[in-house]
N, C-alpha and C positions, 0 to 999 in steps of 0.2 A: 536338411536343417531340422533336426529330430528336436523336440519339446525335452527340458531338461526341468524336473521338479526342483531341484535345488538351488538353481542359480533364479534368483529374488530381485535380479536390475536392479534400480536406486534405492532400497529401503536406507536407511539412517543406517550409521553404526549401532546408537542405541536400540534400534529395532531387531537388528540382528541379534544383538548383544541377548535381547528379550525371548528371541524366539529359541535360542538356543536355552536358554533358562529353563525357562518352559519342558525343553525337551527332557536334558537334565542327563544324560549318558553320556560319558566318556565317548569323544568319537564322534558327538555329533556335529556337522558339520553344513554349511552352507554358501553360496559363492553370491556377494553383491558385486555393484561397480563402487569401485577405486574414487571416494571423494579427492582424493589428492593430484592424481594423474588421472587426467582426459584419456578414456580408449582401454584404461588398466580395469582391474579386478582386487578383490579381497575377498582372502579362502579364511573365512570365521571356524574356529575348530574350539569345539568344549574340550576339558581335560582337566579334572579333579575340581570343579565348580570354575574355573577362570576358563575366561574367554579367549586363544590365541590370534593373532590375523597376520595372515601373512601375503604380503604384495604378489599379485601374479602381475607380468609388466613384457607386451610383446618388442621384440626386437624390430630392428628396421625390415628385418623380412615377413614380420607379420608372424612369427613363433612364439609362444607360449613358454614363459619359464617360473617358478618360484622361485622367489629369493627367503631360504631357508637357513639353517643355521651355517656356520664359517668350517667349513673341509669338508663338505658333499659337494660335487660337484652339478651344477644347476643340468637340468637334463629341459630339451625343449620339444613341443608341442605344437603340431600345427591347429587341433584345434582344443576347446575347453573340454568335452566329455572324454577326451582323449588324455589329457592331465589329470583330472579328477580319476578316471578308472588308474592309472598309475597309482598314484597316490594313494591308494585303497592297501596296497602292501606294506607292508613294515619296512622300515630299516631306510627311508627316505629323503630323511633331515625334518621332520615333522614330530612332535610330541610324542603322537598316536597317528596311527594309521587312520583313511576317512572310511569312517563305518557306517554311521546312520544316516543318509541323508535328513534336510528340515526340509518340507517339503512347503511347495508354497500355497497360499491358499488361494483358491481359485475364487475371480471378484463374479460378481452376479451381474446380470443387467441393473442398470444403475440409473441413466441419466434423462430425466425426465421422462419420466414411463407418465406422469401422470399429464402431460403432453400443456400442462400450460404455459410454454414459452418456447418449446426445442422438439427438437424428433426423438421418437422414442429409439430404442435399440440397448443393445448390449454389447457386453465383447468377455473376451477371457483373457489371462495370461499371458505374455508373451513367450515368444519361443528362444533361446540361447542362442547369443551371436556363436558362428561356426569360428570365424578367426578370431586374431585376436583386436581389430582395428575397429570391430564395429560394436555397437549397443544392440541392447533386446530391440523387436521389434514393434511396433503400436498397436499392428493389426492383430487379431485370432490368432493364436496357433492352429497351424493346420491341419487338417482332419487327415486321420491314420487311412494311409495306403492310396495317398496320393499321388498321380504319376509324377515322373519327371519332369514332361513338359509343365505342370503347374506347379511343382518347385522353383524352374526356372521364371516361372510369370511373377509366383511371388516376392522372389531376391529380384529382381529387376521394378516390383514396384516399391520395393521397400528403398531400394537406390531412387527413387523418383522424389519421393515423399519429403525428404529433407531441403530438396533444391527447388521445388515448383513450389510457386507460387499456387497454384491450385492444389494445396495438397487436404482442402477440406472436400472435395471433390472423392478425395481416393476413397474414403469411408466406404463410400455404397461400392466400389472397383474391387474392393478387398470383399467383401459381403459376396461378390460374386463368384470370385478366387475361391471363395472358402465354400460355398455351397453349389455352385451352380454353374460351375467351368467343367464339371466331370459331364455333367446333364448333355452341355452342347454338344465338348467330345463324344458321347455316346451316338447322339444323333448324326453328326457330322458321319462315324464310321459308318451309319445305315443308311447315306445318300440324301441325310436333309441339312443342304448347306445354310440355314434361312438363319441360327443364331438366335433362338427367339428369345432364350432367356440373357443373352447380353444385348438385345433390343430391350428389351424388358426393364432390365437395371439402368442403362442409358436415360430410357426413358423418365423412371423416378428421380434420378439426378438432374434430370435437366427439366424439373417439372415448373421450378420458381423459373426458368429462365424462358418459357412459354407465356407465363403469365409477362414480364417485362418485354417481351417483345409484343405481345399486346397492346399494350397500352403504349411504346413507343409506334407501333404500328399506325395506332386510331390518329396521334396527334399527327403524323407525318403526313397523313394522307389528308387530314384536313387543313393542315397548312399549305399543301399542295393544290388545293382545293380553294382555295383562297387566291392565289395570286393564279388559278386558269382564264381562259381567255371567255367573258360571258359569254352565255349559250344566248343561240336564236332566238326571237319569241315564241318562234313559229313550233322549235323543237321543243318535244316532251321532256318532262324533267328526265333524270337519270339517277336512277336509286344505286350508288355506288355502295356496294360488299364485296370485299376483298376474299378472292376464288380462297385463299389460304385461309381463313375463318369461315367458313361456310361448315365446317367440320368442329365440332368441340371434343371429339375424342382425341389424344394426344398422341401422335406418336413418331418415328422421327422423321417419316415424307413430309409430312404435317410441318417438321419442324424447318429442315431445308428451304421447303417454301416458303414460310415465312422469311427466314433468315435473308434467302434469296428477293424477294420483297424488298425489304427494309435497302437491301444494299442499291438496289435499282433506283429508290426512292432518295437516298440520300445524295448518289453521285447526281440527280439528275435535278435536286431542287435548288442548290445552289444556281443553277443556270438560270431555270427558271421564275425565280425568284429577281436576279439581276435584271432580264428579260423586262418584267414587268416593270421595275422601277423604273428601266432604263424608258418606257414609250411613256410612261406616266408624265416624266419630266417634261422631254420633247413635245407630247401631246399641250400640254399646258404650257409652257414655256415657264416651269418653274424654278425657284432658286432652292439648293437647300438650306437651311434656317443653320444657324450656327448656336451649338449649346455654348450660353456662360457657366465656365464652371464656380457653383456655390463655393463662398468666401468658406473654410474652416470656424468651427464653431469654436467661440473663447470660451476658457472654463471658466466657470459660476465663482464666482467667490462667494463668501460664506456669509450668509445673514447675523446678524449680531441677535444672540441665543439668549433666553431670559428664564431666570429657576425660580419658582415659591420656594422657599425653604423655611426652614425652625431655625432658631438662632436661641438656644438655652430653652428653658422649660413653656415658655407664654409665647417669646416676642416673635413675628412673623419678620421676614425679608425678602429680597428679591436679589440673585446673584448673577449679574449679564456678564455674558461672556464674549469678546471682540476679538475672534483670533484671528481677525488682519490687523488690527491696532497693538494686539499682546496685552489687554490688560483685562482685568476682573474687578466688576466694580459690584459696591454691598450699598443695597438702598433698605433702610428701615421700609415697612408699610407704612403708607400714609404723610411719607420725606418726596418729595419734588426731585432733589437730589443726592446723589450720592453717598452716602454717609463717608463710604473710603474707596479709593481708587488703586488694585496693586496693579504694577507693571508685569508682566511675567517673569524678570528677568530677580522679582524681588523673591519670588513665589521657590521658600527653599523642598519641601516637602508634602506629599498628599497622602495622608493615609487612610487606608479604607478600614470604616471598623465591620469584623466578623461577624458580632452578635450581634448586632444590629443592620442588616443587608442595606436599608437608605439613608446612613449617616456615613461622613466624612469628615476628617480632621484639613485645613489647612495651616500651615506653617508656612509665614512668611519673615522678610525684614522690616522693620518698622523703622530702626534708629538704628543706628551704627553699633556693632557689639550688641544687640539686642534683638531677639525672636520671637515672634507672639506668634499663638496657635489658638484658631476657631472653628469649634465646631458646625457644620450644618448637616439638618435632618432634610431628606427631601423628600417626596409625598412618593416614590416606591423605588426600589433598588433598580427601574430601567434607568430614573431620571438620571439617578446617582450617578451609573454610567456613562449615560450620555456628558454629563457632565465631567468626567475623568476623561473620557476621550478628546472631547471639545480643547479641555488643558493642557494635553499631551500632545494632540495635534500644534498647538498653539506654540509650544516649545519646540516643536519638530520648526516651522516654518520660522522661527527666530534663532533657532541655534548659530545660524552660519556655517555649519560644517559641509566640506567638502563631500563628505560621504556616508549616508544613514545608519543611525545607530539603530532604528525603529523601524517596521515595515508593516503594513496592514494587509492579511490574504485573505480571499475568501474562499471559499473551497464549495462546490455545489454537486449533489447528484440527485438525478431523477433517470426513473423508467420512463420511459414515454410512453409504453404502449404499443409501439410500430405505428402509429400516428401523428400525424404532424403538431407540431406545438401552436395554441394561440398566437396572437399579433402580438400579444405587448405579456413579456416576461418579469415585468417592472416587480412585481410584488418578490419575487427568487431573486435575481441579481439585487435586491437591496435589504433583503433578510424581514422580509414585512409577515406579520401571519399568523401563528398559534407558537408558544414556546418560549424560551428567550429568544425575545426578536431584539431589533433595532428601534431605539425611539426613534420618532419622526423626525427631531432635532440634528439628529447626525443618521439617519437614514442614506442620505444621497451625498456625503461624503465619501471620494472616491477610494476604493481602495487601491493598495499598488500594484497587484498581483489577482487576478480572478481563473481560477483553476474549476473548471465544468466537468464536470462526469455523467454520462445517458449511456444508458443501455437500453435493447430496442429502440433505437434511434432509426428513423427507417430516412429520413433526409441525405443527400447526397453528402460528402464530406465537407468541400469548398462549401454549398449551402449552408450547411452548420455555422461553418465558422463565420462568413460576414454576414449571418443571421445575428449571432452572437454581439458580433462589432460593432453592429448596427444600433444593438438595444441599448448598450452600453454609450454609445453615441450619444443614443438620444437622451439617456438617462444622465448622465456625467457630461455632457459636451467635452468627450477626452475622445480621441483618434488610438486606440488600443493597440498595441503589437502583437503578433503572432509569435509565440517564442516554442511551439512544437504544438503539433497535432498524431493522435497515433489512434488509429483503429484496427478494432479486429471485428469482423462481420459487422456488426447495430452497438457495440462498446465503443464509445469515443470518447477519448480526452483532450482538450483543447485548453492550454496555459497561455493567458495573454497578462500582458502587462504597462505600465505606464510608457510613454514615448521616452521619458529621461532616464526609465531603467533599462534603457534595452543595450547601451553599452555596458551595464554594470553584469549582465548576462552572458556566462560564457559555460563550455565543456555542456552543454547538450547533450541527452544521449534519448533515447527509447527504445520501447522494448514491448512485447507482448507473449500472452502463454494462454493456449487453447487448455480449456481441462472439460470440454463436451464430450460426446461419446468417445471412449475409447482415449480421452486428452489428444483428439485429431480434430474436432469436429469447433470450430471459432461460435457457438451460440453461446455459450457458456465460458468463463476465462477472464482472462484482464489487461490490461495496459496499461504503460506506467510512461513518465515523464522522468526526468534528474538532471540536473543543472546545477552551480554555480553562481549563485548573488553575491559577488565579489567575494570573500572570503570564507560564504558560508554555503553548508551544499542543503540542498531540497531535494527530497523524492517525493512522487504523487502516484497512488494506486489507486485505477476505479476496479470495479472487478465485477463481475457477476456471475453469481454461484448456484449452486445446483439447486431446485425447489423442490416444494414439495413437506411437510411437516416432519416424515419420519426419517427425512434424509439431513439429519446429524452430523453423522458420521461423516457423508459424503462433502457434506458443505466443511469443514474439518481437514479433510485431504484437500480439497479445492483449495485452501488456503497453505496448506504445504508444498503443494504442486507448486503456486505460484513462487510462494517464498524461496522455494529450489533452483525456478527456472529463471525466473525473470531476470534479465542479465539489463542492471541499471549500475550507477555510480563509474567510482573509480576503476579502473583493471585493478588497478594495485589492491585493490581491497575484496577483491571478488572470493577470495577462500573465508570473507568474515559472512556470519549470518545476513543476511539483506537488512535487517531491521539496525543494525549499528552501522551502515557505511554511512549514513545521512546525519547533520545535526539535525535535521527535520526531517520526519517520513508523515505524510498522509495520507493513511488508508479510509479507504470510502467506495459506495457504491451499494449496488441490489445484493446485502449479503445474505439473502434469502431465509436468515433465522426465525422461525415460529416461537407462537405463547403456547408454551401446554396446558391446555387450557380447556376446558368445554366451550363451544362458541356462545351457548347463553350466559354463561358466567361473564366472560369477557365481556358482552356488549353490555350485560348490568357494570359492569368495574366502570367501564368509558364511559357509559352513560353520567358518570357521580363522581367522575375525572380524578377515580383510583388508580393514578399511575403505578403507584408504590408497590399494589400487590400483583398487578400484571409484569414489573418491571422483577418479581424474583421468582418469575416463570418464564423468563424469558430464556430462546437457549443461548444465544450468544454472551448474556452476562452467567448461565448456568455452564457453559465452556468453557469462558475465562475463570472463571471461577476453578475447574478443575486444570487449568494450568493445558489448556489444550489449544486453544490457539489467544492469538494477539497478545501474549506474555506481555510486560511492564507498558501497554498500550494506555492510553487514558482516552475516558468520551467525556461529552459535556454531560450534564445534567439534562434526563427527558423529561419535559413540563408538557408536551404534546401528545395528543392521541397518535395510537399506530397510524402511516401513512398507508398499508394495503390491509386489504382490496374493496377500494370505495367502487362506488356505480358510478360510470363514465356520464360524464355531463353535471355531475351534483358533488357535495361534500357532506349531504345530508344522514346516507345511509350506507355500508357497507355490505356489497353482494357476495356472502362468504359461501353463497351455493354454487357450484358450477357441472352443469347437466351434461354428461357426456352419451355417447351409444353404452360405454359398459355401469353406465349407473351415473349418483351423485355425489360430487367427488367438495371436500370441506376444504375451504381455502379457510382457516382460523383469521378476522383481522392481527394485524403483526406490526412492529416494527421492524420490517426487513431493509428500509432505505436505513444505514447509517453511516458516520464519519469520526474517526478513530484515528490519533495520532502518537507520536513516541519521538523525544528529542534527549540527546545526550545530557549527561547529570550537570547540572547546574549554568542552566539555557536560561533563556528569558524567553514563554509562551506562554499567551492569556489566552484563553476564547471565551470573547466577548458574546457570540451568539449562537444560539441554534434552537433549529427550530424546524417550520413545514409551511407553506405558503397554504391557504385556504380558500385561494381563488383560481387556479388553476385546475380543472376538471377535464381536461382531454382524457386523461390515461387512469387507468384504477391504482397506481398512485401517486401521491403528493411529492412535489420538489420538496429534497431537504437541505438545507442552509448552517453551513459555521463561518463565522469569522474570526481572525488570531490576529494578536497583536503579537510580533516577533522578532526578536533581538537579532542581527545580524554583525557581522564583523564586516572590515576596510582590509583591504592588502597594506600592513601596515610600513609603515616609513618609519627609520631610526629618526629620533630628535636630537641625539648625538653621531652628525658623521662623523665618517672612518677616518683616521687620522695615523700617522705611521705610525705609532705605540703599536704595539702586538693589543689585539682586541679582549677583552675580558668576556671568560664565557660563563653562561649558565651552565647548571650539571644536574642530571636526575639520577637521585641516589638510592639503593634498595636495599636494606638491613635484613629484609627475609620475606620471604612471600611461603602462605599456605597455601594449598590447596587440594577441595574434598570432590573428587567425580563420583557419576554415578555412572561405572563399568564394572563387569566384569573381570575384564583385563589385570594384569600385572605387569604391563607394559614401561619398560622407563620413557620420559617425558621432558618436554625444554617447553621453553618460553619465548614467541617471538612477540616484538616490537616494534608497532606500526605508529606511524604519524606524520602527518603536515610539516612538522617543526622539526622531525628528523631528516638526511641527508638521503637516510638510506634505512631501509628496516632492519632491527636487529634481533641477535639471538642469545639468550642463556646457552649454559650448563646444563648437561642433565641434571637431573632432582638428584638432591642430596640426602634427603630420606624418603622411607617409602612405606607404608603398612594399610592392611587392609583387614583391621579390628571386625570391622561390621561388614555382615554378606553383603557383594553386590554397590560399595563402596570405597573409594580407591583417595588412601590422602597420601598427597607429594610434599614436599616440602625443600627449599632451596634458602641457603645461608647466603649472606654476601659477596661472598668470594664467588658463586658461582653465576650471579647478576650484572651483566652488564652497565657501566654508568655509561648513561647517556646523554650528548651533547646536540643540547635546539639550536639551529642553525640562526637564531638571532636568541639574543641576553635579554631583550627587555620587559618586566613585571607587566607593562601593559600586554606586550605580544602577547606572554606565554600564559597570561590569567583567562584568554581564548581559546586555550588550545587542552587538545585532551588525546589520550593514549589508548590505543585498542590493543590486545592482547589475549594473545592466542595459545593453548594448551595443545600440545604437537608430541603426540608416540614415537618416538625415536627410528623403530622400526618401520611402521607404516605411515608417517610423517602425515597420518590425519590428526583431524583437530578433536579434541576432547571437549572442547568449551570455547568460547570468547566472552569476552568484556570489555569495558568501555569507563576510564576511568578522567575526571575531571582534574585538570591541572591547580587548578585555581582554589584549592583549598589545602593544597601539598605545598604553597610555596612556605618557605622560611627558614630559621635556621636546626630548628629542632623537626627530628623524624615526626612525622604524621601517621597516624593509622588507617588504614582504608578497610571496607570492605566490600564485595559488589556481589554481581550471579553472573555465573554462565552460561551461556547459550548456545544452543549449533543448532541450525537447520530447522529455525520455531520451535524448538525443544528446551526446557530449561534442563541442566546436565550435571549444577552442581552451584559453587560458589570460593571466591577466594578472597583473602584475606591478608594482609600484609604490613610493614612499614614501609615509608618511604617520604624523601624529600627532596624539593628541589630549590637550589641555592641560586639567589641572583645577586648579581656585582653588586657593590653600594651605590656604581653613583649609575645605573639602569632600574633604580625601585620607582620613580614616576610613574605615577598613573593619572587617570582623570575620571568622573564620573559620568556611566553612561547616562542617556535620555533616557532610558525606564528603569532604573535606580532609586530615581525622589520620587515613585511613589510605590508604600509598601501597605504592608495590612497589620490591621492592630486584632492579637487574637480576641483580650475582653476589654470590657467597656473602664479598665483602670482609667486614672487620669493623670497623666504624665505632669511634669512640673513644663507651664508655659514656656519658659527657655530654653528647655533641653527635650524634645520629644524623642520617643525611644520607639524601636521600632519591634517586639518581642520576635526570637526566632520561630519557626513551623515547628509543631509537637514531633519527639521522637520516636522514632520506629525503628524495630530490630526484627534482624534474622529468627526465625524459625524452620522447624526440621517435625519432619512426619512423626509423629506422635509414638507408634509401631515401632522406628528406628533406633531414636533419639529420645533422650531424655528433654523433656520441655524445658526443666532450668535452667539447659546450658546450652546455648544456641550456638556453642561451638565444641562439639562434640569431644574432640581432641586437646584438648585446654583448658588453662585455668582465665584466661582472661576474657576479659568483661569486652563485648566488643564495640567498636566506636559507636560513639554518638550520629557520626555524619552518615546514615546508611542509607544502602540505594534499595527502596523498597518498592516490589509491585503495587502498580496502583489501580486498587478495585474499584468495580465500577462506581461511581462515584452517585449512580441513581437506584442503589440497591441499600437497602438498609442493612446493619452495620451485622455481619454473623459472630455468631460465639466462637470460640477460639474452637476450631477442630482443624480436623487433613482430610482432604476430597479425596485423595487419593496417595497414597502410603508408598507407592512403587516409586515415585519418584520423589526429588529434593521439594517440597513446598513450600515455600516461606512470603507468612501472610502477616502485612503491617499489624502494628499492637497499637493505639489509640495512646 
């Protein structure tokens, strides 16, 4: 299995596409794996600046073929450098013969060198699968002129690796393969069978598992200790040390006998331990006591909530709020009683005004045919919230509906340290702390959903979780469901949820992805959750990423690695980017991002609570910013200091020095704990909080806390049954779809069609035009005729105003994806075409954008709808004053596409056209805690398109 510089394992299309650019010769060429087929290949070949691919695809025998142009006959290959050297001659069915290889760049050690959380080490490259069934390898490629016996060691560990369960284990296994298997051999041949350097490696591997048998050693023997039979008076004490600890040097006689220990200890306390109870009783003649089990804790109902408010320019009020009775009642100051009393049921509308963060408008009924609206100011924009939430809750438990329109999550990560957590977690599980928190008012209002995320978590797993159950318990008097638990090494996520949503819970799935040394090693990586809340899907990613300040880059890949692998959601949906299979995705965790920054500058900024200017140093808004990771993501707003690296026990100071044997190594304070989400266009998600708890000091850093208010869908039910009439259907109709990639290629291309509401997925027509004006960019374009109309499997405007369309750009040839996107139903229906526009995405990459008409027609008598529960309340953008009867709610400011500056010309944000493009557009959303930048491009190489104000 010879080391092949060309073949490049999973890089992107676009990455190929790039590297070949780069190279820039006729002929040059490169081999990745096959996004489209599992096990396949694609041979990238430059030739007159376009990029060719052409599928390599093994047969059931495991041979090697390309499928090249129509009347050469496919010729097969039992392994890859064996196809490639063919292919090197002319006359093949290929463009150009393969001339230059692109060779790969070999990675450096990488992963935690600077040792503050993980083992150090490195790795290189992988070596080229031989046949054709398997992928690159994880481990080293292996050192030249290696015998065959450790050829064969290595394919038989590389078969191990995928199916053990121990295969974080293999890392140091491989370390030895690759360095230090020739050494034994040697010795072995001159009569020393002893193995010292695979004692050696053994021994580093199994160094943490000396220490836990330790410490399970110590309690066993003193629980053993406990139930022996008292000694004589007469006998001297006995200082019991265990022969197997009398030794601190490690190694693995050492280890046996411990092992050997424990085992002896265990089979033999159980008896022992009976033994004892068993004379204890008889001795006494006692009974055993019989536990009552405690009654279940009733949930809290809600205290009846009281607001100072403004009421016009002078006059003071008071606004209680009863949301077990459903009413709002308005007391003048210095009134006994109530001036007015509304019911909830009266209460038509709540809008929040923008420029002013502590005023709200209410709109109620008064009189029949008649609407009055009143303003109140409240003494700070938490009150205000609490206040909107208290209202909405209030609606929520008066609607009557069978099934929530509204859902409350909260989402939480913290490092722990590898230390255990405090007794009481109260201040995290209820968003209490520094930041936007939670008023106190609606603090311990339960939410319905609490999704946890720890890294270095050193607690057992089942401990975690009815640790967790518990706080909440005590916190909420609710009994919490477990609806998944998934770890990898000290990364755990644990999704719990109300007792009455746990039927509404279905399609489960999880998942995890190592990205530590060598992406073998679980210290480093993530875990994710996906589920079903009746009609609507959730993903949950904690993740913890590489450290370290100048590791950028690495933390970068860490997020593409995950985004590649993590196999969550639907099957059906698994060839779409990860970030569109979910109406909800939440990303969170130790994303290890630095301030660039001097550390004394920093601690002056924190000191005088400059969030602003440490927040446009930061790199993870300095990354999204160049369109490098968490594309169209959104965070809340940071009103908090960095949560790392505080001094363990305090929240006073920050220990940014950390003393090693090779020097002193700068942990800059940071925002590394954060929480990042992305929901399909025209979703309902608020977050209400975030923030960092400030009383929690185990670990050097702070819990950090969001909560979201979130729209969810019902499995809906027609309100018109089926009746023998032939049923009337809806239709989605497509007048033309553009669209502009950013490839290479001159590939032709189709369109598939995913959705809920579809039977079945479907497919276009090849593109109907085709040109590529500007280097390096690729516009398609398809007319009507070659678009399929599509039929949702239910007509009705309520259904289909929930449902939304993903769609995928597919090479004809190589039937990979050029793009996806994710477009919303609910602003396409009616009877006149609609315009859309969105971006593409593949693989965390943004790749392009498209563009289109389209409409979707619904029967006359299925146009019923109803309005959801977080519908009546909207945002007022200035402080206008609506006419009392008719309150209006202004739409959000528009935002339009843009294109790199280098490329495109800035007037025309559609390069190929004269028209003006829509209003309705799906725009990246910047960080939202970064002050506003001037209109330029971060980077020119690819599509970037940044909201206009």
């Amino acid at each position: 299995m010879a080391a092949a510089s060309w073949y490049h394992r999973d890089i992107s299309r676009v990455v190929a596409e790039e590297l070949l650019a780069k190279a820039g010769r006729d002929g040059c060429f490169l081999v990745r794996d096959s996004e489209s087929v599992s096990g396949a290949y694609a041979l990238c070949l430059l030739f007159q600046r376009h990029v060719h691919t052409y599928r390599i695809l093994p047969d059931d025998e495991g041979l090697l073929s390309v499928q090249t142009i129509q009347g050469i006959q496919a010729k097969c290959f039992r392994t890859l450098p064996d196809l490639i050297g063919a292919y090197q001659q002319p006359n093949n069915g290929l463009v150009t013969p393969l001339l230059y290889p692109v060779l790969r760049a070999r990675q450096a050690a990488d992963e935690d060198s600077d040792g503050e959380d993980g083992r150090g080490g490195g790795h290189t490259a992988s070596a080229v699968p031989a046949g054709g069934a398997g992928t690159g390898t994880w481990f080293s490629a292996p050192i030249a002129g290696r015998t065959h016996i450790s050829q064969q060691l290595h394919q038989r560990l590389q078969e191990q690796v995928h199916s053990s369960p121990a295969s974080d284990f293999m890392g140091f296994m491989a370390e030895y393969l690759n360095h230090h298997l020739q050494l034994d051999l040697e010795a072995l041949r001159h009569g020393h069978p002893q193995l010292r350097h695979l004692s050696t490696a053994l021994v580093t591997a199994c160094r943490a598992l000396h220490r836990r048998i330790d410490f399970t050693l110590a309690g066993l023997e003193t629980l053993a200790r406990v139930f022996d039979p008292p000694a004589s008076p007469r006998s001297p004490a006995r200082e019991q040390v265990s022969p197997c600890r009398a030794t601190t040097a490690p190694n693995l006689e050492l280890l046996l006998n411990k092992i050997s220990t424990v085992n002896h200890l265990l089979s033999s306390l159980e008896k022992k331990v009976l033994k004892s109870l068993q004379e204890t009783v008889s001795r006494h003649n006692l009974a055993l006591p019989c536990v009552a089990a405690s009654p279940p804790p009733t949930a809290k109902p809600l205290a009846v909530q009281s607001f100072e408010v403004k009421v016009g320019k002078l006059q003071r009020a008071a606004l209680t709020v009863d949301v077990e009775s459903g009413t709002v009642a308005i007391t003048k100051k210095g009134s006994g009683s109530p001036e007015e009393t509304i019911p909830q049921d009266k209460i038509l509308q709540l809008i929040k005004y923008q420029s002013v963060q502590s005023k709200v408008r209410l709109v109620y009924d008064r009189e029949p045919q008649r609407s009055l609206s009143r303003d109140f100011v409240f003494p700070n924009a938490r009150k205000r919230e609490a206040f909107c939430q208290l209202l909405q809750l209030m609606k929520i438990q008066h609607s009557n509906l069978d099934e929530p329109d509204l859902i409350s999550v909260y989402v939480g990560t913290w490092n722990m340290g590898s230390t255990p957590p405090p007794r009481s977690l109260a201040s995290w599980l209820t968003s209490r702390g520094l930041g936007r928190t939670q008023d106190e008012t609606t603090a311990c209002i339960p939410h319905d959903i609490y999704v946890i995320g720890t890294q270095e978590n050193s607690l057992g797993d089942r401990e975690w979780v009815e640790f967790l159950r518990a706080s909440l318990k005590t916190l909420m008097a609710i009994d919490y469901r477990v609806v998944a638990l998934q770890c990898l090494w000290s990364i755990k996520i644990v999704v719990l949820v109300k007792p009455e949503h746990e039927r509404r819970i279905s399609h489960v799935h999880t998942s995890s992805v190592k990205t530590g040394i060598a992406n073998t090693l679980g210290n480093k990586g993530a875990v994710g959750v996906s589920f079903l809340f009746n009609g609507t899907s959730f993903g949950f990613i904690n993740c913890h990423l590489a450290s370290g300040s100048e590791k950028t880059h690495r933390r970068n890949q860490n997020y593409s690695d995950i985004l590649r692998s993590l196999v969550l959601g639907d099957k059906r949906l698994s060839a779409f980017d990860l970030t569109l299979r979910f109406t909800h995705l939440f990303w969170f965790g130790d994303l290890n991002y630095r301030l660039d920054m001097d550390v004394q500058d920093i601690l002056a900024h924190i000191t005088k609570k400059e969030f602003e200017t440490l927040l446009a140093v930061d790199q993870l808004n300095l990354e999204r910013e160049k369109n490098k990771v968490f594309l169209r993501f959104s965070e809340g707003d940071i009103s908090f200091p960095p949560t790392y690296r505080y001094e363990r026990g305090s929240r006073d100071s920050y220990m940014w020095q950390k003393f090693k044997p090779t020097g002193v190594r700068i942990n800059v304070p940071s925002w590394c704990d954060r929480i990042l989400w992305k929901s399909h266009p025209e979703t309902h998600v608020v977050c209400n909080s975030y923030g960092c708890t400030d009383d929690i000091v185990t670990s050097d850093h702070s819990p950090v806390f969001a909560t979201f208010e979130v729209g969810v869908t019902s499995q809906f039910v027609p309100k018109k049954a089926p009746g023998s009439d032939p049923e009337p259907l809806a239709c989605i109709e497509w007048e033309s779809i553009e669209v502009i990639v950013k490839t290479a290629s001159r590939s032709k291309c189709y369109i598939e069609f995913h959705s809920y509401c579809l039977e079945e997925a479907q497919r276009s027509g090849e593109n109907t035009s085709q040109s590529c004006d500007i280097p390096g960019f690729l516009k398609l374009g398809w007319s009507a005729k070659n678009l399929p109309m599509l039929h949702p499997i239910l007509p009705d405007l309520e259904y289909l105003g929930d449902q939304h369309l993903l769609l995928s750009i597919k090479g004809v040839e190589s039937c990979e994806s050029y793009g996806e996107c994710c477009i919303a139903m609910k602003s396409m229906i009616g009877s006149m075409a609609q315009q859309f526009e969105t971006f593409l995405f593949h693989r965390g990459e943004e790749t392009g954008s498209m563009r289109g008409w389209m409409k979707v027609r619904v029967p006359k008598d299925r146009r019923s709808t109803r309005e959801r529960l977080y519908e009546w309340i909207s945002f007022e953008e200035d402080d206008a004053e609506p006419a009392a009867d008719a309150p209006t709610c202004p739409k959000p400011p528009l935002q339009r596409l843009r294109y790199p500056s280098r490329a495109l010309p800035l007037h025309d944000p559609w390069p190929w056209g004269d028209a003006e493009p829509s209003p309705a557009l799906l725009c990246r959303s910047r960080p939202r805690s970064l002050p506003e930048a001037a209109a330029g491009y971060t980077n020119p190489a690819y599509f970037i398109f940044e909201g206009v104000p």
